[in-house]
C-alpha positions as CSV (number, residue, x, y, z in Angstrom):
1,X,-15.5,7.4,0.9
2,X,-12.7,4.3,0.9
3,X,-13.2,0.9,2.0
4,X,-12.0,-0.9,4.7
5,X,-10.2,-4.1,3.7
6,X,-7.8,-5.0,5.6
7,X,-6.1,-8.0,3.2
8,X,-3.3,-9.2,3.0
9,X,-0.6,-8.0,-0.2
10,X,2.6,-8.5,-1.6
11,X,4.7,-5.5,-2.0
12,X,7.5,-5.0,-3.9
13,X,10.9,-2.9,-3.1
14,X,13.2,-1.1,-5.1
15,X,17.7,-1.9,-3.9
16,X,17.2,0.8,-1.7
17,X,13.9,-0.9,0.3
18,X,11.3,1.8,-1.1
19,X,7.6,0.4,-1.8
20,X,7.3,0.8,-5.7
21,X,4.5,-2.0,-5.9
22,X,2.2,-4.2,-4.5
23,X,0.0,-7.5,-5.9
24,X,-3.7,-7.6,-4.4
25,X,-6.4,-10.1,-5.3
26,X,-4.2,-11.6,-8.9
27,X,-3.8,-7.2,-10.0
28,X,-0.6,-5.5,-9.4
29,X,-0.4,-1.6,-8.3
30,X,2.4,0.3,-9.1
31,X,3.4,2.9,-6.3
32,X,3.4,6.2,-8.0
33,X,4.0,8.3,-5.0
34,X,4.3,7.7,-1.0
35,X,1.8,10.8,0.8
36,X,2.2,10.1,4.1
37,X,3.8,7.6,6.7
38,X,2.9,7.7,10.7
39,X,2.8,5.0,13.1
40,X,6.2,3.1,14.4
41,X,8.2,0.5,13.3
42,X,7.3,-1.2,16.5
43,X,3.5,-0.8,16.9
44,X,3.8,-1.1,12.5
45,X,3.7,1.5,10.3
46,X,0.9,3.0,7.8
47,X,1.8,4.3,4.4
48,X,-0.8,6.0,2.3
49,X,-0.2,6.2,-0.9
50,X,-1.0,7.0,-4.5
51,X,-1.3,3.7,-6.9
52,X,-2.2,2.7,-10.3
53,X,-3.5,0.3,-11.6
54,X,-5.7,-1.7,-14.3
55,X,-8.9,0.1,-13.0
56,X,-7.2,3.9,-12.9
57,X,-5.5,5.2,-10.3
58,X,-6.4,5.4,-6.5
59,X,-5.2,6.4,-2.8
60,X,-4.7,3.6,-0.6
61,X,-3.4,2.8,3.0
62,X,-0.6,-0.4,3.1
63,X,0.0,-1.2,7.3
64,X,3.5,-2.8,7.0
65,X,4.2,-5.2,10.8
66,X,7.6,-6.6,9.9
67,X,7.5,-8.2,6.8
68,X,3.7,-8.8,6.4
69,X,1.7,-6.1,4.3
70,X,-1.6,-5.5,4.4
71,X,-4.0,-3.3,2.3
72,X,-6.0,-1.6,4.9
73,X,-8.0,0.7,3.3
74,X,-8.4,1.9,-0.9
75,X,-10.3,5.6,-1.8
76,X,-11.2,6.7,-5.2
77,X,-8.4,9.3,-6.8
């Protein structure tokens, strides 16, 4: 079952603009792998992705409006 956060992050982009990280509550996720995006660059888009981190490794969902990121939800790997 994941967890509904929605919080606020601060992802990181490799030269060519993909997500390779992200910094939530003072721990930084490194972005092993990108699963699936839907949505629109207009309404924002959702990426879910696979992450790890200090505590292991996990799936999570990053919404992306613009430039704000948000961690919307985190599931167990």
């Amino acid at each position: 079952m994941g967890h509904l956060l929605n919080e606020p992050v601060r992802a990181e982009h490799d030269p060519a603009g993909r997500l390779t990280a992200y910094e939530w509550r003072g721990s930084r996720y490194a972005v092993d792998e990108v699963l699936k995006t839907y949505g629109t660059s207009q309404d924002g888009r959702v990426y879910r992705v696979r992450v790890t981190g200090a505590e292991g490794v996990a799936v999570a969902e990053l919404g992306r409006d613009e430039d704000r990121w948000r961690l919307r939800h985190i599931f167990s790997a």
